[in-house]
C-alpha positions as CSV (number, residue, x, y, z in Angstrom):
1,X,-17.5,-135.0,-59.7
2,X,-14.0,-136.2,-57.8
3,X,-14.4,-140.4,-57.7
4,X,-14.0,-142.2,-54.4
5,X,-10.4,-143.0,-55.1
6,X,-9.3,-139.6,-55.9
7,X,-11.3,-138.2,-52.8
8,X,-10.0,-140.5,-50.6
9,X,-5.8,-140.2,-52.0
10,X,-6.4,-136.9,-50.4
11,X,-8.2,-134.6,-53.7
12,X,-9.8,-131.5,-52.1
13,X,-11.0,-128.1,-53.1
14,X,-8.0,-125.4,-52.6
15,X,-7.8,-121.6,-52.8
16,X,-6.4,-120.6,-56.5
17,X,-5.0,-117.4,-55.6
18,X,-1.2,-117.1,-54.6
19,X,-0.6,-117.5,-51.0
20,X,3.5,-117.0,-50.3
21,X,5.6,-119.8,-48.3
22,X,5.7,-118.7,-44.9
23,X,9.0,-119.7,-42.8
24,X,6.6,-119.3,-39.3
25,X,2.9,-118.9,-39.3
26,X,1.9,-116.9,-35.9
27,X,-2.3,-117.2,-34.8
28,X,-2.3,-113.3,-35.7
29,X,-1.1,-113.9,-39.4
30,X,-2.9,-117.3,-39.5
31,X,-6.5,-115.2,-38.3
32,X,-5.3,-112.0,-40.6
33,X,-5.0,-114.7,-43.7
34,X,-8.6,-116.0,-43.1
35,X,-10.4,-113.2,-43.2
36,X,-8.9,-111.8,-46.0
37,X,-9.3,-115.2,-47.7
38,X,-12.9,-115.7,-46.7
39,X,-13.4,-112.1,-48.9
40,X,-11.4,-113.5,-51.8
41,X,-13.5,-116.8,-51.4
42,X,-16.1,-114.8,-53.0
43,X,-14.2,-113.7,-55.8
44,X,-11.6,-116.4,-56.7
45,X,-13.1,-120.3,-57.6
46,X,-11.6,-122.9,-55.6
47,X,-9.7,-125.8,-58.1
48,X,-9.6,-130.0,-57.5
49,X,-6.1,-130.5,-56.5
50,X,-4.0,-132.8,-54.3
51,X,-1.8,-131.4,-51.2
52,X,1.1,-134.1,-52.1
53,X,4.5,-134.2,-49.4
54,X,4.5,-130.1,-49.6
55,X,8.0,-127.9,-49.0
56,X,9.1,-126.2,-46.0
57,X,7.0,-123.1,-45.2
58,X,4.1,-124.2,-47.6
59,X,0.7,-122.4,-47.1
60,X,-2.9,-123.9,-48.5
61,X,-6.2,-122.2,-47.9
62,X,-8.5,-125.5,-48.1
63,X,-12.4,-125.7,-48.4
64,X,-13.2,-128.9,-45.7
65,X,-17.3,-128.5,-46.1
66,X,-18.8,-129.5,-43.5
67,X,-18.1,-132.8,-42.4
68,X,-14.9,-130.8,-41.6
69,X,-12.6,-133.7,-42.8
70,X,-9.1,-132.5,-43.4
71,X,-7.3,-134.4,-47.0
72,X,-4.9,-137.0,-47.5
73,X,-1.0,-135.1,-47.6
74,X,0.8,-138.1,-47.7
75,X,2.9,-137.3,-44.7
76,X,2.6,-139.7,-41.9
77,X,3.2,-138.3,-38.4
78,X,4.8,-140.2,-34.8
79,X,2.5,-138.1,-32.7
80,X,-1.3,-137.7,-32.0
81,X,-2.7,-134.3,-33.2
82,X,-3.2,-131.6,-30.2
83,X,-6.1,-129.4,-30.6
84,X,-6.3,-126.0,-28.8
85,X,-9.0,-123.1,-28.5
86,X,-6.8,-120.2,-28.9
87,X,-9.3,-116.5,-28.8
88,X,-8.3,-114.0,-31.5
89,X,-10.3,-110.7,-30.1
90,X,-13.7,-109.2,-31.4
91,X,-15.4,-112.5,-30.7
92,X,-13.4,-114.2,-32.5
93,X,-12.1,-118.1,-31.8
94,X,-9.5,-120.2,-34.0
95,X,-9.3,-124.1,-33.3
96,X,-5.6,-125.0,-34.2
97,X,-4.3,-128.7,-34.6
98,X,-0.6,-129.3,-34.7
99,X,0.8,-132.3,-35.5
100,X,4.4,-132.7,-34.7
101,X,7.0,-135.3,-35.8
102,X,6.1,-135.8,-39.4
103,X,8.0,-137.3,-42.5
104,X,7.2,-138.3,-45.6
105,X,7.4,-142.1,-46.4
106,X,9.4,-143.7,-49.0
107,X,11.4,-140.0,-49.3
108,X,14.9,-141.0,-47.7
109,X,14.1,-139.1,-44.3
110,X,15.6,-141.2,-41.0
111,X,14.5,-138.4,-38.8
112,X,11.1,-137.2,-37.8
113,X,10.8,-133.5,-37.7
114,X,7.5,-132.3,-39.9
115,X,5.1,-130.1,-37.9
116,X,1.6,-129.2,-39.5
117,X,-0.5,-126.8,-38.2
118,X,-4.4,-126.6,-39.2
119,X,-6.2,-123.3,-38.3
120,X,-10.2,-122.9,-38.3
121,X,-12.0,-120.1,-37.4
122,X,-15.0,-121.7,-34.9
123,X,-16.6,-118.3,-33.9
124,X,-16.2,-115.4,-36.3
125,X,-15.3,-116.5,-39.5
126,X,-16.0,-119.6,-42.4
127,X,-15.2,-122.5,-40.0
128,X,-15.3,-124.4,-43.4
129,X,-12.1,-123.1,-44.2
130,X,-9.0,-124.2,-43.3
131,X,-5.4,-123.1,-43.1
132,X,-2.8,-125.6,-43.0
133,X,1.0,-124.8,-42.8
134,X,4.1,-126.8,-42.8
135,X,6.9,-126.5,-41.1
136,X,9.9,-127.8,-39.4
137,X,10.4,-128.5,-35.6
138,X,12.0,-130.8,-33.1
139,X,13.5,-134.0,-34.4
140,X,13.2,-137.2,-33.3
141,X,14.4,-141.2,-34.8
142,X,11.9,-142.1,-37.6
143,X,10.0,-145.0,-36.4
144,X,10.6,-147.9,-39.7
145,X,7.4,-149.6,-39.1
146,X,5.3,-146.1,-40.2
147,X,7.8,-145.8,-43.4
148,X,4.7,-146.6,-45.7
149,X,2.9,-144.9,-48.0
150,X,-0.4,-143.1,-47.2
151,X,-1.9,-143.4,-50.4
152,X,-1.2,-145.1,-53.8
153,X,0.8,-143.1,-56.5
154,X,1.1,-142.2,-59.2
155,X,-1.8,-139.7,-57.9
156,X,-4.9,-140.2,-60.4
157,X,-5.0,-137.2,-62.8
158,X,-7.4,-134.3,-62.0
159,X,-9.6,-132.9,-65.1
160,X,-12.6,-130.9,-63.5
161,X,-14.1,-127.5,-63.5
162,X,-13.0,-125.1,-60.4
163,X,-15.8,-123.9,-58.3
164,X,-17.0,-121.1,-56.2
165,X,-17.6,-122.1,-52.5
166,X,-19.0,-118.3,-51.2
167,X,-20.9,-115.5,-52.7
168,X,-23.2,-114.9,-55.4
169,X,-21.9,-117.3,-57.7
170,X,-21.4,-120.2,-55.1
171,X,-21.8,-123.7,-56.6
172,X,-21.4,-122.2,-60.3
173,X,-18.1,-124.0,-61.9
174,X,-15.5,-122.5,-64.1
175,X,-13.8,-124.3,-66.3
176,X,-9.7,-124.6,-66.1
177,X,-7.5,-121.9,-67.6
178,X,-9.9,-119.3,-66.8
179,X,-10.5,-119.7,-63.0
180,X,-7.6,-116.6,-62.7
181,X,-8.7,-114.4,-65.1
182,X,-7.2,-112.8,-67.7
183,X,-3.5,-112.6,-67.5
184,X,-1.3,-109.7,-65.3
185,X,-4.1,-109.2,-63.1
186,X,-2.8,-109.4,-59.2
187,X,-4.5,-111.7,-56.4
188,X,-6.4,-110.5,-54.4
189,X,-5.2,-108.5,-51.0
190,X,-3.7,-110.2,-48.6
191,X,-3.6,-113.4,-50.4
192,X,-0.3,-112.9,-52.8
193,X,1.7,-110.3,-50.4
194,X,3.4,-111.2,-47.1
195,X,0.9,-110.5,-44.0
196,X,2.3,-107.5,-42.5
197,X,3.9,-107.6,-39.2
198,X,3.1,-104.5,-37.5
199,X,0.1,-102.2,-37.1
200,X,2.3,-98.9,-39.3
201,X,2.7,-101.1,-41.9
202,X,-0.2,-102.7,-42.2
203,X,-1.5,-98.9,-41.9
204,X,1.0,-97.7,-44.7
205,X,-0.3,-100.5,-46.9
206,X,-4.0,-99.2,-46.3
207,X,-2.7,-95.9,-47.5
208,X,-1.2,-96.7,-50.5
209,X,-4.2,-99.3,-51.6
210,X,-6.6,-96.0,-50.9
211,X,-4.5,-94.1,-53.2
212,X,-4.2,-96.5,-55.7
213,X,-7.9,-96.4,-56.1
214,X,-8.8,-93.2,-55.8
215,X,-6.4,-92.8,-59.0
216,X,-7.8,-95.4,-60.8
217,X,-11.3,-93.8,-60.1
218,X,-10.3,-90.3,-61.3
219,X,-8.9,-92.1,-64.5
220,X,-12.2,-93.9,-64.8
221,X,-13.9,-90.8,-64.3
222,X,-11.4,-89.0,-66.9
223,X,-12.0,-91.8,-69.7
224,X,-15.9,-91.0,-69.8
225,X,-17.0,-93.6,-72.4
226,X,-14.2,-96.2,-71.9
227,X,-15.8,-98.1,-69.1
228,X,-14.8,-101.2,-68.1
229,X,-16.6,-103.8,-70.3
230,X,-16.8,-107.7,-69.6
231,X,-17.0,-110.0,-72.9
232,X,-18.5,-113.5,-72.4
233,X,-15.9,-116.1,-73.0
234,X,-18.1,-119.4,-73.7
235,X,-20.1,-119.5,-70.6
236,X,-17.2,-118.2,-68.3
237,X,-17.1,-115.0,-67.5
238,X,-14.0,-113.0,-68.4
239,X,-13.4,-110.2,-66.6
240,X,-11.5,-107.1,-67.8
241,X,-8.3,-106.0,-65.8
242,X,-10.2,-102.5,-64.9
243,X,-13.3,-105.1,-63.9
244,X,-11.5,-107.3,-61.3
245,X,-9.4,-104.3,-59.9
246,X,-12.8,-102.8,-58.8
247,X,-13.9,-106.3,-57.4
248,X,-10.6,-107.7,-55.7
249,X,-9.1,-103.8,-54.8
250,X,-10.8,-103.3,-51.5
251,X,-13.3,-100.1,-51.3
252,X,-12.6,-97.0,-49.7
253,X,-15.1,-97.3,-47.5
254,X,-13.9,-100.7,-46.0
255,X,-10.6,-99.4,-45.5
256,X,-12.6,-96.3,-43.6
257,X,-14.6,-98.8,-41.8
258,X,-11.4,-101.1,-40.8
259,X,-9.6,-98.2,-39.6
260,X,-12.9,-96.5,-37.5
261,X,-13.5,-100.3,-36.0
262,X,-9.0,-100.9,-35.3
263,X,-8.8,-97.4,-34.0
264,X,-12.1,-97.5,-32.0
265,X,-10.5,-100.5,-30.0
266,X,-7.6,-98.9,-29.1
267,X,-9.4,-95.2,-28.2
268,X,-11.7,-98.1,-26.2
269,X,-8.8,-99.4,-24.0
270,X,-7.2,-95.6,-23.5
271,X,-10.9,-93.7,-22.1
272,X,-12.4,-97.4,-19.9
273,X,-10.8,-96.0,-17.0
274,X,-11.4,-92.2,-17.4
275,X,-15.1,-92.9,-19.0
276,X,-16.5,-95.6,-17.0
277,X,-14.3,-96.6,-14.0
278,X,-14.1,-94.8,-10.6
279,X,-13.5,-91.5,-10.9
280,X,-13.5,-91.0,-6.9
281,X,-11.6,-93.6,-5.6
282,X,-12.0,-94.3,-1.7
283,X,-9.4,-92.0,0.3
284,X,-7.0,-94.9,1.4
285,X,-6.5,-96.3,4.9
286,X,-3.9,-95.6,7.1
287,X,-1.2,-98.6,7.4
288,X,-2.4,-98.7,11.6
289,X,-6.1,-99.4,10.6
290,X,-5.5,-103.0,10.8
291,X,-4.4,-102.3,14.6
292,X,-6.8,-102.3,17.3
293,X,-5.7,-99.2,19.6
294,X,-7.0,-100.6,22.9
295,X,-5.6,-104.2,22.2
296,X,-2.2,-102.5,21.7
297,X,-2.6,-100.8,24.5
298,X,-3.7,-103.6,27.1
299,X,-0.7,-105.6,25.7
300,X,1.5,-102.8,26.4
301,X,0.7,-102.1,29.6
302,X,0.8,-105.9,30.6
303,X,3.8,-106.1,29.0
304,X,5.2,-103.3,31.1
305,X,4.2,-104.9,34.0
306,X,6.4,-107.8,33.6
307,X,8.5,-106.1,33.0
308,X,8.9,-104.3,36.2
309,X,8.4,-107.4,38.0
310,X,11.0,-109.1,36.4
311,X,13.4,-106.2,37.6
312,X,12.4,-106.2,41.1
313,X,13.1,-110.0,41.0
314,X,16.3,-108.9,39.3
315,X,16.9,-106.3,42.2
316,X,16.2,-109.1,44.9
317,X,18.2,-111.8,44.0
318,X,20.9,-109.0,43.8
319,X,20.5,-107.8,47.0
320,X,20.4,-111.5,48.4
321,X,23.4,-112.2,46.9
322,X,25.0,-109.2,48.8
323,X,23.9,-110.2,52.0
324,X,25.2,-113.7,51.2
325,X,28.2,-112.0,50.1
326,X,29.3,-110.2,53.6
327,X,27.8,-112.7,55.7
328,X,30.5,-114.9,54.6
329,X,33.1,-112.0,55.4
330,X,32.1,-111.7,58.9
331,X,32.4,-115.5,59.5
332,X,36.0,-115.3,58.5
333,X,36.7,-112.2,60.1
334,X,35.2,-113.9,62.9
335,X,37.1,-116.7,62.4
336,X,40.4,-115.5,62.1
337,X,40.0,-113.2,65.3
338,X,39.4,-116.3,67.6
């Protein structure tokens, strides 16, 4: 068992497969890496380690039980940590915490410009997994009064078995140097290749995993007697490379299965309108329905009204100013005669 000290300088359980540095860590590839590590979980024993001042790009898959406590990193950060509810489809939710403005004390760094992002999967998934990446972001003046250590170091040593957190063999321990099993044998999916970025690749990869192990299956077949056979090491387990191909390769009928469900979704979104919408939509209204007729009509006819009694006023005050108009002729005339 971990001692106080060492679980609170920040010792945790962490995922032993290879998970590759990651320059920016989208929700999608965050959610993607998840699920695929919530299968390996089952497979791969989780070792006692530390998550100590990590690189740029740096990718753990951590098991935080569940009093959901995230470990001790030894990086100190300026601002608070920002939680936000982001859905990831198919009922799906991932809680991700970002703190931004990070440095590692006692390093050398006068500028604050760390960002770590924690993702959990609250609905849909292990929400006693978490993903935490590290990154760089906006920088800001290191503030001297946080330039202190988090945690005492040297780091106490770590010396105990790894352990399986999911699956059949969950709580069993392994001890170290056989966690991995036996040497040249690949991680599993997803965990040691970078998460493809678009739905042909991730298609393409499908393919050529499908492939692989309909090969390896025909080989099996073709061998006849030489099955795979799994010696007991001690009290660990070893498993032979033709043993944990079969267990870490995904099956052909999950790939069928993934496929039916991704291409169901989008076959979903394509036949809602023509399947279950309106299929006679109301004959629309003529632009003058919002007119009443006879309204328009009363106005009108007022209108013209005025109208024509403005121009006989118009006419009026014309003809008046005729009149004026030779009235004052005939008073000069009359004038000019006398």
């Amino acid at each position: 068992m971990a001692t106080p000290q060492q679980l609170a300088d920040g010792l945790c359980l962490r995922f032993s497969g290879d998970i590759p540095p990651q320059p920016a860590l989208t929700v999608e590839m965050a959610v993607n890496l998840l699920i695929r590590g919530t299968h390996a979980s089952s497979q791969l024993p989780y070792v006692w380690g530390y998550v100590d001042r990590p690189s740029d790009g740096a990718v753990y898959l951590i098991f935080i039980g569940s009093q959901l406590s995230f470990p001790n990193d030894g990086m100190r950060f300026q601002e608070n940590e920002q939680r936000f509810a982001i859905p990831a489809g198919n009922g799906r939710e991932v809680e991700m915490i970002e703190a931004k403005f990070g440095f590692i004390p006692g390093s050398g760094e006068n500028i604050a410009n760390r960002v770590r992002r924690k993702f959990r999967m609250t609905k849909g998934g292990n929400p006693q997994l978490a993903l935490v990446h590290y990154s760089r972001g906006q920088a800001v003046p290191m503030n001297p009064a946080l330039n202190q250590p988090t945690r005492s170091y040297p780091l106490q040593p770590v010396n105990l078995p790894a352990v399986y957190i999911a699956g059949d063999k969950v709580g069993q321990k392994v001890l170290q140097g056989t966690a991995g099993g036996p040497p040249g044998v690949p991680p599993p999916m997803g965990m040691g290749y970078p998460v493809p970025a678009t739905t042909q690749s991730m298609l393409a990869q499908q393919n050529r995993q499908m492939e692989a192990l309909e090969r390896r299956n025909a080989e099996q077949r073709a061998r006849g007697s030489m099955n795979a056979v799994c010696p007991l090491l001690g009290t660990v387990v070893v498993l032979a490379d033709t043993c944990v191909l079969e267990k870490e390769m995904i099956s052909t009928r999950t790939l069928a299965l993934t496929r039916f469900q991704r291409n169901h979704e989008f076959m979903d979104e394509v036949f809602m309108q023509a399947a279950l919408g309106d299929k006679h939509p109301p004959k629309r209204k003529s632009p003058w329905s919002i007119f009443d007729a006879a309204d328009l009509e009363s106005k009108t006819t007022k209108l013209t009204a005025e109208i024509a009694e403005l121009q006989k006023r118009t006419e009026e005050r014309r003809a008046q100013r005729s009149a004026l108009a030779s009235g004052d002729a005939d008073v000069s005339m009359t004038s000019i005669s006398i």
